[in-house]
MMTF fields as JSON, N, C-alpha, C and O atoms, coordinates in Angstrom:
{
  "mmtfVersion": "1.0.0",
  "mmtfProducer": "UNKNOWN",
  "numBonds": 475,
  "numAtoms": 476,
  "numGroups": 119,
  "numChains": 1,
  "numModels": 1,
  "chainsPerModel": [1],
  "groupsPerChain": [119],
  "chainIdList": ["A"],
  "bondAtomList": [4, 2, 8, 6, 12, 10, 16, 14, 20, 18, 24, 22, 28, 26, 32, 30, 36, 34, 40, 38, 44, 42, 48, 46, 52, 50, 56, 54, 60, 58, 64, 62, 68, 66, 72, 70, 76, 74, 80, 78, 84, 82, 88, 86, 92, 90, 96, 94, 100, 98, 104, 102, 108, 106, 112, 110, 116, 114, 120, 118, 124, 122, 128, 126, 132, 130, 136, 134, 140, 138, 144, 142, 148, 146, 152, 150, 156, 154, 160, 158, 164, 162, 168, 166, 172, 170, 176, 174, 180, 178, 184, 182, 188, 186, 192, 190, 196, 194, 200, 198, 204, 202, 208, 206, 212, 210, 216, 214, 220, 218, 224, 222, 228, 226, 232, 230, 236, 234, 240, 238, 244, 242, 248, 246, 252, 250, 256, 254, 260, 258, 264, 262, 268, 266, 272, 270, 276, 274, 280, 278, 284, 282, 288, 286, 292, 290, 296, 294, 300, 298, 304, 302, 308, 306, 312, 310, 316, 314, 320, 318, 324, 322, 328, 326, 332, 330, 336, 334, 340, 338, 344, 342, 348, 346, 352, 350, 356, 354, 360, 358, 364, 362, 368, 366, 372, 370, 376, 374, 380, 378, 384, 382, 388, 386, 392, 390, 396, 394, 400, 398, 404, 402, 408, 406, 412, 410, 416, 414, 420, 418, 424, 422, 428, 426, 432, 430, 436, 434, 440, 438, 444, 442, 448, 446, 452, 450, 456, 454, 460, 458, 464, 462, 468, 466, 472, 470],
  "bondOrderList": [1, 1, 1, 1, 1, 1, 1, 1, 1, 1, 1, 1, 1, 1, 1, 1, 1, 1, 1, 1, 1, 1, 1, 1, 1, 1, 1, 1, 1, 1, 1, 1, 1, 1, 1, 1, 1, 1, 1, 1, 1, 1, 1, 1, 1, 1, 1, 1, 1, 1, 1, 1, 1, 1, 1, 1, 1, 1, 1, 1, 1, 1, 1, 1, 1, 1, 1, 1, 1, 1, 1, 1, 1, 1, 1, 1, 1, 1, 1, 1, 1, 1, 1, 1, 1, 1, 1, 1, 1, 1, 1, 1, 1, 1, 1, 1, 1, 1, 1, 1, 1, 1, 1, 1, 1, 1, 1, 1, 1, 1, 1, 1, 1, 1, 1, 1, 1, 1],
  "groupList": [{"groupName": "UNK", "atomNameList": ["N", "CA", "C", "O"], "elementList": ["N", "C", "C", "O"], "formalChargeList": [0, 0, 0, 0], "bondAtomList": [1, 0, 2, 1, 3, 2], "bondOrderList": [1, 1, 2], "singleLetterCode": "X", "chemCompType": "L-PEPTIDE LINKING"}],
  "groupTypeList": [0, 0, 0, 0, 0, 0, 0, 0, 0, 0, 0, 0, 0, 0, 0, 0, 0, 0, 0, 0, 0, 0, 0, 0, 0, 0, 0, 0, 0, 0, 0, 0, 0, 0, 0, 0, 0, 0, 0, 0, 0, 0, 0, 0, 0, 0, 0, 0, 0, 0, 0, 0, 0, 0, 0, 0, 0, 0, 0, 0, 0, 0, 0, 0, 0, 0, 0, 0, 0, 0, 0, 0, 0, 0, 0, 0, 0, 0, 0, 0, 0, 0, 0, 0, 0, 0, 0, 0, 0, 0, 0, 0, 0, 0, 0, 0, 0, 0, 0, 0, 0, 0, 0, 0, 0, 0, 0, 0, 0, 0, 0, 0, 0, 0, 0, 0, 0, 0, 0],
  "groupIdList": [1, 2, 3, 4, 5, 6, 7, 8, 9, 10, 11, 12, 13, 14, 15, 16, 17, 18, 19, 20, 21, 22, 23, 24, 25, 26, 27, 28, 29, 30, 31, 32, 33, 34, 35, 36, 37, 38, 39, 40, 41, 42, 43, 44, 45, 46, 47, 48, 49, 50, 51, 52, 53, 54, 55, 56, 57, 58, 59, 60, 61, 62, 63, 64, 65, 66, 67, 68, 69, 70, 71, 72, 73, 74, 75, 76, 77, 78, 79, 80, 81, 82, 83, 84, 85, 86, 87, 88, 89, 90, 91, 92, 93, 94, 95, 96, 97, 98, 99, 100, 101, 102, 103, 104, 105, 106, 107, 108, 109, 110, 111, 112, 113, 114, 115, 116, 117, 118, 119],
  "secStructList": [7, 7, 2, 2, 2, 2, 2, 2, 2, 6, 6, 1, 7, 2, 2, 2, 2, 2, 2, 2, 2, 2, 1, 1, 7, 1, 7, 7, 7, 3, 3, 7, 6, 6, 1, 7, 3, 3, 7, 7, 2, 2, 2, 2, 2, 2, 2, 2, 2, 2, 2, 2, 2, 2, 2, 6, 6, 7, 7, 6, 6, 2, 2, 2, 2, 2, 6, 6, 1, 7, 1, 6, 2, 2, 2, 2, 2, 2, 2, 2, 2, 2, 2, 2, 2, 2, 2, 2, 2, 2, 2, 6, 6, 2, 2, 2, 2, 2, 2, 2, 2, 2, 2, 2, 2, 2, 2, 2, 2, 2, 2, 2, 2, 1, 7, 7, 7, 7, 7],
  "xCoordList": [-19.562, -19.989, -18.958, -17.798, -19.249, -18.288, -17.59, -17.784, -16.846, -16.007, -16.363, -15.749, -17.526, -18.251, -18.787, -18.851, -19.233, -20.431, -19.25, -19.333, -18.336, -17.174, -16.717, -16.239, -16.627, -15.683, -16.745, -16.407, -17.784, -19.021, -19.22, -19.204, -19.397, -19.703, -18.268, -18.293, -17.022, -16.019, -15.562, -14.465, -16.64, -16.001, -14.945, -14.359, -14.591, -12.914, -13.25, -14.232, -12.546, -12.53, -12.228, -11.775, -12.483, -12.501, -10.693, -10.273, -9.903, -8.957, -8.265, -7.804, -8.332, -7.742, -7.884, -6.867, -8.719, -9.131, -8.102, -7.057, -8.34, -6.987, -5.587, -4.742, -5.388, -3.643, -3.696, -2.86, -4.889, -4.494, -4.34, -3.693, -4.895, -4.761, -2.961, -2.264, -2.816, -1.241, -0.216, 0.943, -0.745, 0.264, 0.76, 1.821, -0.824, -0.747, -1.705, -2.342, -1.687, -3.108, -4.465, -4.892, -5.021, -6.095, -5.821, -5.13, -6.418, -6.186, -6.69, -7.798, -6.423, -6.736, -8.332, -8.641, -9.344, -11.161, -10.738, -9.706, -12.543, -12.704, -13.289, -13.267, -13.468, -13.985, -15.108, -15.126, -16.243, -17.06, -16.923, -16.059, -17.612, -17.556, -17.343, -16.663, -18.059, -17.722, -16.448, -15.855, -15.935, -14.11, -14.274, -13.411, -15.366, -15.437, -15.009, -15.516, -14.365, -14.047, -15.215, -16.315, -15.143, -16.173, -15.664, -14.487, -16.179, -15.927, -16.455, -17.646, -16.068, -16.806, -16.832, -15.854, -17.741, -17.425, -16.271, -16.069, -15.84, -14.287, -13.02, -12.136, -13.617, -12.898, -13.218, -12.23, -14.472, -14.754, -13.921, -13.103, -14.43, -14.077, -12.177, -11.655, -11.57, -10.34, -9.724, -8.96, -10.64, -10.51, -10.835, -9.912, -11.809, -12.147, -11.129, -10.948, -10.32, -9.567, -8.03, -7.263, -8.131, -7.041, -6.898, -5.977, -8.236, -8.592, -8.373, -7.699, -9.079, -9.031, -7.255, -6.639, -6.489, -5.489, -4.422, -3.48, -4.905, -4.376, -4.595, -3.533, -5.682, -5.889, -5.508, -5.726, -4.826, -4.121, -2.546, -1.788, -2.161, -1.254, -0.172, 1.004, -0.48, 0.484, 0.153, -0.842, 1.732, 1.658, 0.98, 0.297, 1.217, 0.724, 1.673, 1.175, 3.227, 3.814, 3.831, 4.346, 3.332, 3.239, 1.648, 1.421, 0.896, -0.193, -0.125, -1.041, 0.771, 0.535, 1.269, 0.986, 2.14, 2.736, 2.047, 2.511, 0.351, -0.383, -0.971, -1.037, -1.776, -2.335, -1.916, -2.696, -0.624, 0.41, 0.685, 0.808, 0.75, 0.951, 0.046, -0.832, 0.026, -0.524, -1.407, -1.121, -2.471, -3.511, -3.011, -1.86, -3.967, -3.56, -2.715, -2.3, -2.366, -1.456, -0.25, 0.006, 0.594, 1.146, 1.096, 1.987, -0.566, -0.756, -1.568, -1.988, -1.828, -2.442, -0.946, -0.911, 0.351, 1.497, 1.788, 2.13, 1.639, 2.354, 1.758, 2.147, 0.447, -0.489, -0.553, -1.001, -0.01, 0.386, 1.675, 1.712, 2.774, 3.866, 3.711, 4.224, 3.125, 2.657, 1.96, 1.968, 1.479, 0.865, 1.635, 1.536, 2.509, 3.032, 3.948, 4.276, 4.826, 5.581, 4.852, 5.314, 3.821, 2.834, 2.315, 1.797, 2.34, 2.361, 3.624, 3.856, 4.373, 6.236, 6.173, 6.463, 5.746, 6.131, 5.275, 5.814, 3.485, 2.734, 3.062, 2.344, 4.006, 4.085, 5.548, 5.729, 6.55, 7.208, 7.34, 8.407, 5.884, 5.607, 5.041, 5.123, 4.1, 3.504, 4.409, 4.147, 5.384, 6.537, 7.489, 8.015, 7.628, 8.164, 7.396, 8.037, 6.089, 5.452, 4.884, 4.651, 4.737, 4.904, 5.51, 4.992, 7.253, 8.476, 8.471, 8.963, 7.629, 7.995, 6.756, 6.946, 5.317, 4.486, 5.331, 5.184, 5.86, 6.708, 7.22, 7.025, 8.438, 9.371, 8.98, 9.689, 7.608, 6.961, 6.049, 5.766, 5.701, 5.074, 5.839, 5.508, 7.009, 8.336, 8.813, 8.918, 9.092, 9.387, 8.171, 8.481, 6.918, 5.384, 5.695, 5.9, 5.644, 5.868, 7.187, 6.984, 8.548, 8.817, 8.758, 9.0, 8.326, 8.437, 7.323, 7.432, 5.822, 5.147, 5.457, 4.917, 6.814, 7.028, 8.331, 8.821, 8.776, 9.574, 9.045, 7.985, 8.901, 8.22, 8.954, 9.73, 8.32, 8.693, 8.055, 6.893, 9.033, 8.547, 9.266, 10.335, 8.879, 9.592, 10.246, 9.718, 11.727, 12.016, 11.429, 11.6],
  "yCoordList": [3.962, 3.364, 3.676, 3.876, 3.731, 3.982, 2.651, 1.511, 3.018, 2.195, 1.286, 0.22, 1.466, 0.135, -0.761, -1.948, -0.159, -0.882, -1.822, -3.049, -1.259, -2.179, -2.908, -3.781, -2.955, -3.468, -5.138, -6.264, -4.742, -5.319, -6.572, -7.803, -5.628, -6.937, -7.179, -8.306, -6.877, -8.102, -8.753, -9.301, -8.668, -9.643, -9.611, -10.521, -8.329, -8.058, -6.928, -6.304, -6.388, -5.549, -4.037, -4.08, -2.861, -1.632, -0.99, 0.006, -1.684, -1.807, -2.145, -1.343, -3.688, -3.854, -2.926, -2.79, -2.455, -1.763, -0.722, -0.731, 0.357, 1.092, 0.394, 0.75, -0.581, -0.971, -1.157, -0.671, -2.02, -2.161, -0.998, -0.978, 0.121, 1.439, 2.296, 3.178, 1.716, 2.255, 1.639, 2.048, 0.183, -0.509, -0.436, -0.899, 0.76, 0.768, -0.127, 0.223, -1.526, -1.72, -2.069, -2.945, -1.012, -0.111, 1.456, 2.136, 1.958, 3.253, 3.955, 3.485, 5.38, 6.457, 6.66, 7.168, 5.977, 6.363, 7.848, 8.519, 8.067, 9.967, 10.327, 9.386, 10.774, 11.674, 12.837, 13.847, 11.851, 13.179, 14.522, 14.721, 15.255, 16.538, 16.625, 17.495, 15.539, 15.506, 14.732, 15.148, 13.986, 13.855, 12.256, 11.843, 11.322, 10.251, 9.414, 9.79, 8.68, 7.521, 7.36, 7.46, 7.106, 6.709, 5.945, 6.13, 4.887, 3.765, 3.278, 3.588, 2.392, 2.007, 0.58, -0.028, -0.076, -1.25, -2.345, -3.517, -1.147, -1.875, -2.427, -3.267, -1.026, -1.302, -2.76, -3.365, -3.429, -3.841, -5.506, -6.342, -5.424, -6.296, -6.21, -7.281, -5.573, -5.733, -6.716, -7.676, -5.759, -6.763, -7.992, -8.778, -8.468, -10.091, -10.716, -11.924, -9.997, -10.509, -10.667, -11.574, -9.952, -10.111, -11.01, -11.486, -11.01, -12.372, -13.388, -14.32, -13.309, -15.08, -15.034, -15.853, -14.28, -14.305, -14.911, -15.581, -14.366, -14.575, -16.059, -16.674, -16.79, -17.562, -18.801, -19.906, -18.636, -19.466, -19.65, -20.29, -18.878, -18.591, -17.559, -17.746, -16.482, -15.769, -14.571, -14.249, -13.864, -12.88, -11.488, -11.335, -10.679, -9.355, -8.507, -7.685, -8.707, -8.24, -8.986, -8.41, -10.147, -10.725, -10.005, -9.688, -9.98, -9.159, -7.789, -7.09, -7.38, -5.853, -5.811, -4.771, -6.628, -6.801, -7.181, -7.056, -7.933, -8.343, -7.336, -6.937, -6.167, -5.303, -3.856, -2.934, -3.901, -2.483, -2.692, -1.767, -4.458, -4.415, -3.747, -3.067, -3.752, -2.542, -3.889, -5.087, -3.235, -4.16, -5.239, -5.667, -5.571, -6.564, -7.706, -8.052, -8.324, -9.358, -9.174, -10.33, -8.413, -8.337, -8.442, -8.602, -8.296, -8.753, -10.113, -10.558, -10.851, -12.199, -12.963, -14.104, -12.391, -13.151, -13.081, -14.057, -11.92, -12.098, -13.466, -14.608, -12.544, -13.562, -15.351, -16.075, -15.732, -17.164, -17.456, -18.672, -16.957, -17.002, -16.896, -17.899, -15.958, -16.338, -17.845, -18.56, -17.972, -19.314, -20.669, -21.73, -20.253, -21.466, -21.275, -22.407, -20.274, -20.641, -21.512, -22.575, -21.014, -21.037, -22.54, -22.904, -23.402, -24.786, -25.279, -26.293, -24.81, -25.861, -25.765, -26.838, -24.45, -24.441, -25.661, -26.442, -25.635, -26.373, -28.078, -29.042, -28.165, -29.654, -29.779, -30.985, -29.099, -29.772, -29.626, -29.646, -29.478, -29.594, -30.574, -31.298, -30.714, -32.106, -33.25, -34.242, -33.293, -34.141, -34.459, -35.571, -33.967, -33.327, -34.06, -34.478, -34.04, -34.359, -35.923, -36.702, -36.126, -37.634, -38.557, -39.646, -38.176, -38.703, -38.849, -39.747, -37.483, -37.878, -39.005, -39.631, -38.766, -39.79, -41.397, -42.337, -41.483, -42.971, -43.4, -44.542, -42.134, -42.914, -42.866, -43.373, -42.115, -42.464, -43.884, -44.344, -44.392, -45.883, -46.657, -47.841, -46.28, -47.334, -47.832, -49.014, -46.564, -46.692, -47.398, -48.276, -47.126, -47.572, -49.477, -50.488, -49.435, -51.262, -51.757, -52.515, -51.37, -51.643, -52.039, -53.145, -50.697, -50.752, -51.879, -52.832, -51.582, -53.375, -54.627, -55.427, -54.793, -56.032, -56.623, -57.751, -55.306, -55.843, -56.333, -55.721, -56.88, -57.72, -56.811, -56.929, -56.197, -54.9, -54.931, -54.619, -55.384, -55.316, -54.735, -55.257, -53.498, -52.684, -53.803, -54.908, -53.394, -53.956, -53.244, -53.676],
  "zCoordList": [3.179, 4.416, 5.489, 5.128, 6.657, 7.839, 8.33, 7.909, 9.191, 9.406, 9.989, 9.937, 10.753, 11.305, 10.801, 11.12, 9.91, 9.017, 8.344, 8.391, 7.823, 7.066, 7.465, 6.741, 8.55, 9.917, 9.908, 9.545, 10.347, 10.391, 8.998, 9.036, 7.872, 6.641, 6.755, 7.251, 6.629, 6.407, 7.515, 7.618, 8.555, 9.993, 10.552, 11.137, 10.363, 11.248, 12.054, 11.651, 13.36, 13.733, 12.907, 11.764, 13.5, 12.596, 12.97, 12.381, 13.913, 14.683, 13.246, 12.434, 13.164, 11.754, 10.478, 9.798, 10.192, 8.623, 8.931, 8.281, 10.052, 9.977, 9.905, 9.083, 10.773, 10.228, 8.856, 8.095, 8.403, 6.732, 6.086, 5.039, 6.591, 5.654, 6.46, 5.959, 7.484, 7.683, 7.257, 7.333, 6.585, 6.014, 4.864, 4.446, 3.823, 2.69, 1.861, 0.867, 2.541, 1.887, 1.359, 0.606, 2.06, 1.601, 1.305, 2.062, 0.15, 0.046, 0.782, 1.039, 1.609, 2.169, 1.508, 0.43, 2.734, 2.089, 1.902, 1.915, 1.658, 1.139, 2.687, 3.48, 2.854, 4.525, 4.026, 3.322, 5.042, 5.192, 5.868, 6.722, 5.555, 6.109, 7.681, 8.224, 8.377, 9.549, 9.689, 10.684, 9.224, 9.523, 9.029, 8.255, 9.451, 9.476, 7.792, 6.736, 7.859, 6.906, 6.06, 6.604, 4.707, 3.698, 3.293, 2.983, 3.118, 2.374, 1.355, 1.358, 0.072, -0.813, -1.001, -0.567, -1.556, -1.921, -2.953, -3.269, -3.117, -3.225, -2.49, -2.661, -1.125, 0.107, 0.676, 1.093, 0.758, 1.486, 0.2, 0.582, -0.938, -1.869, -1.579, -1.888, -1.27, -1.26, 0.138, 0.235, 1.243, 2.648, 2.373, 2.592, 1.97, 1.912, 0.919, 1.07, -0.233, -0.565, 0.757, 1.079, 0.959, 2.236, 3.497, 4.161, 3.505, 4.6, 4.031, 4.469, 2.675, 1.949, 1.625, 2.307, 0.787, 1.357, 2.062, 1.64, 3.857, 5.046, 4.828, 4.725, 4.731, 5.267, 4.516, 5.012, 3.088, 2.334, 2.58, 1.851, 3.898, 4.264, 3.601, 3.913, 2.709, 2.69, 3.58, 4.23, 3.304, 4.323, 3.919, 2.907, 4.686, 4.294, 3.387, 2.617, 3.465, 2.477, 1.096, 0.138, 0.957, -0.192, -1.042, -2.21, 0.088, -0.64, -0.576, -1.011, -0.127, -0.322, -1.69, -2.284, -2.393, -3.853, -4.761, -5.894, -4.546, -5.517, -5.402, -6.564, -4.395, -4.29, -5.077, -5.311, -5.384, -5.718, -7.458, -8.261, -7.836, -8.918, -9.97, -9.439, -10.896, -12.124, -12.453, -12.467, -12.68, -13.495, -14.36, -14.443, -14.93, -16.44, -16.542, -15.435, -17.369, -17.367, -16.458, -16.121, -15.898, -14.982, -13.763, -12.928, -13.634, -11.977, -12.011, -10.942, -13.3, -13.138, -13.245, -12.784, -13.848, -13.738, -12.285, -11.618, -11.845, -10.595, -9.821, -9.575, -9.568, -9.117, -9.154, -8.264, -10.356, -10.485, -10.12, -9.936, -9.916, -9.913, -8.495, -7.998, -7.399, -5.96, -5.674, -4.672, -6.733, -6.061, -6.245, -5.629, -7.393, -7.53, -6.755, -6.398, -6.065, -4.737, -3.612, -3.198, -3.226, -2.606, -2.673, -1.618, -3.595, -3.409, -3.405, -2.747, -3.945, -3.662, -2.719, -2.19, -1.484, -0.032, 0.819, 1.604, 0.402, 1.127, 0.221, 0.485, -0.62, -1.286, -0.473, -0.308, 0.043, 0.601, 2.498, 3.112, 3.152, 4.017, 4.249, 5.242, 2.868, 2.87, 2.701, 3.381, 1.952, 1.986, 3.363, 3.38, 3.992, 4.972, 6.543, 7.507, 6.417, 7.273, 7.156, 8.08, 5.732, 4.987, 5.37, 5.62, 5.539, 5.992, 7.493, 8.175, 7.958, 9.334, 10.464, 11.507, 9.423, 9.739, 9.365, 10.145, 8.594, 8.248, 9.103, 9.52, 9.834, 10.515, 12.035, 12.904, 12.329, 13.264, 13.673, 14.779, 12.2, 12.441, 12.099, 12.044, 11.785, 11.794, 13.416, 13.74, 14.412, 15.307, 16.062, 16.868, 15.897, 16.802, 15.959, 16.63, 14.717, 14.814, 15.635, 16.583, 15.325, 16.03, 17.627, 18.111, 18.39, 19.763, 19.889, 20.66, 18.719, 19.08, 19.339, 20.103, 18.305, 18.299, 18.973, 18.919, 19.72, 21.335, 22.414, 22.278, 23.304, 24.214, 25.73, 26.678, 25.269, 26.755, 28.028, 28.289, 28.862, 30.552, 31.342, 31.658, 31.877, 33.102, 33.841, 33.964, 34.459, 35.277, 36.438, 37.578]
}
């Protein structure tokens, strides 16, 4: 499929599909005779992994390391071993933001229960 069409089912610009292929990754499509990009449906299965991805918050060099690793049990280790960073980081944001909702309704009862009048 061309680059539009790809561009098209994974809902990203065709702008992006090339950086992913200058970044490494996506592999170099096959080219038709007329010059244009071919694509396969693996291409397109790899982008949506990249979006879903993105959008769990890792980066692009973290997936270009799940993308490069070698098949098989080595890339489902990796793969878990990303994620379990991947929650210590979002469990101590959540902690983090926990503490700071606290000492925000610490300060809001307080300032309630001062009897505050502009001079």
């Amino acid at each position: 499929m061309r680059i539009g069409f790809l561009a098209a089912r994974a809902g990203i610009p065709a702008s992006r599909i090339r950086f992913y292929e200058s970044k490494g990754l996506l592999p170099p499509p096959a080219r038709r005779a007329s010059g244009y990009r071919d694509y396969d449906d693996e291409a397109l299965a790899t982008l949506m992994l990249i979006r879903r991805a993105q959008r769990l918050g890792y980066s692009l060099a973290e997936i270009a390391l799940y993308l490069h690793a070698p098949d098989g049990e080595g890339r489902r280790t990796l793969l878990l071993r990303c994620i379990e960073i991947k929650l210590a980081e979002y469990d101590g944001v959540m902690a983090d933001t926990e503490s700071r909702s606290a000492r925000l309704r610490e300060l809001r009862d307080t300032l309630c229960q001062v009897d505050y009048r502009p001079a």
